[in-house]
C-alpha positions, 0 to 999 in steps of 0.5 A: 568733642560734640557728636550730632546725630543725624536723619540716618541712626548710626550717622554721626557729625562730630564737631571737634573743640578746636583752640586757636590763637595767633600761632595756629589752632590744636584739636583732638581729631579722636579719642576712642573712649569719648566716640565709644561712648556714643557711637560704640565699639570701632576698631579702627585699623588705618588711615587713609588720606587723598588729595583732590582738585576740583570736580573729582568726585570719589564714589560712592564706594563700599565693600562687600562683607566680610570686607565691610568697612566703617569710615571715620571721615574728614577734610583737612584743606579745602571743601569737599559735600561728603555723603553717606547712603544707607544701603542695608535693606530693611533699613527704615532709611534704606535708598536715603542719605545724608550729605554734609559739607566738610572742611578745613575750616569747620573741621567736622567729621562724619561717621559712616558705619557699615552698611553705607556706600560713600563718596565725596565731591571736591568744591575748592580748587583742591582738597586734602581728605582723610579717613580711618577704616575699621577693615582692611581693603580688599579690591575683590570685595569693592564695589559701588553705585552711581554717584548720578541715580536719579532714584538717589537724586543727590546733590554734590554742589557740582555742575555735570560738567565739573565732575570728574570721574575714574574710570571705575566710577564711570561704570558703577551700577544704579540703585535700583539695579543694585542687589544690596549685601547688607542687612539692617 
């Protein structure tokens, strides 16, 4: 297991070995003892999956404290750009983010620690995501940002018309409207 650091401290890609054959593939998607090593204590208390088809884009979503959640993010079938936007103010990154393409193939993950909004696009005709959270969901404290503020200028390997969003997606707020609860 390989973890990559990347422009955005505390933002982790891990690269599982994976052995293959002609019957399949094996891989250790976690082992805590190898990821506290690096990226530190997480107690990670579920896990998570969706599925997906293409265009929905999921984001970019947070919880606010004390409902705050690290993510420990991957796509199991299909593509998905996945980004992590680092929302604690007086943060060298703060308004920054990092976006990496997932998938079944590549088998990578991303770490998102607390403090960062998140989201993922889908760029195959479906998707199977998963992720574990270190903190339960609490709809109260959900919040988000607009996956499409110009200031944040993202790319999601979409065209504006492929996108498809909830209703709650629809109405996030924009960057520079947004009042951030996390420190850094």
């Amino acid at each position: 297991m390989k973890f990559i650091k990347t422009e955005i401290s505390d933002v982790y890609i891990i690269e599982p070995s994976v052995f293959g054959d002609a019957r399949g593939y094996f891989l250790e998607s976690y082992n805590q003892k190898k990821f506290e090593e690096v990226v530190g204590k997480t107690s990670f208390i579920q896990d998570n999956e969706s599925k997906s088809s293409k265009g929905v884009l999921r984001g970019l979503h947070f919880q606010k404290p004390p409902f705050n959640q690290a993510k420990l993010v991957r796509c199991i079938e299909g593509r998905v750009m996945d980004v992590a936007v680092d929302i604690r103010k007086g943060s060298p990154t703060y308004g920054k983010h990092v976006a990496i393409e997932l998938t079944g193939e590549n088998k990578r993950q991303l770490f998102v620690p607390r403090g960062f909004a998140h989201g993922f696009s889908v760029l195959s005709d479906s998707a199977v995501f998963a992720y574990k959270v270190d903190n339960i969901y609490a709809p109260e404290s959900d919040w988000g940002i607009r996956y499409d503020d110009k200031e944040l200028n993202i790319d999601w390997g979409l065209n504006k018309e492929e996108v498809q969003l909830s209703v709650k997606d629809k109405n996030l707020t924009f960057f520079k409207d947004f009042e951030t609860p996390f420190k850094f």
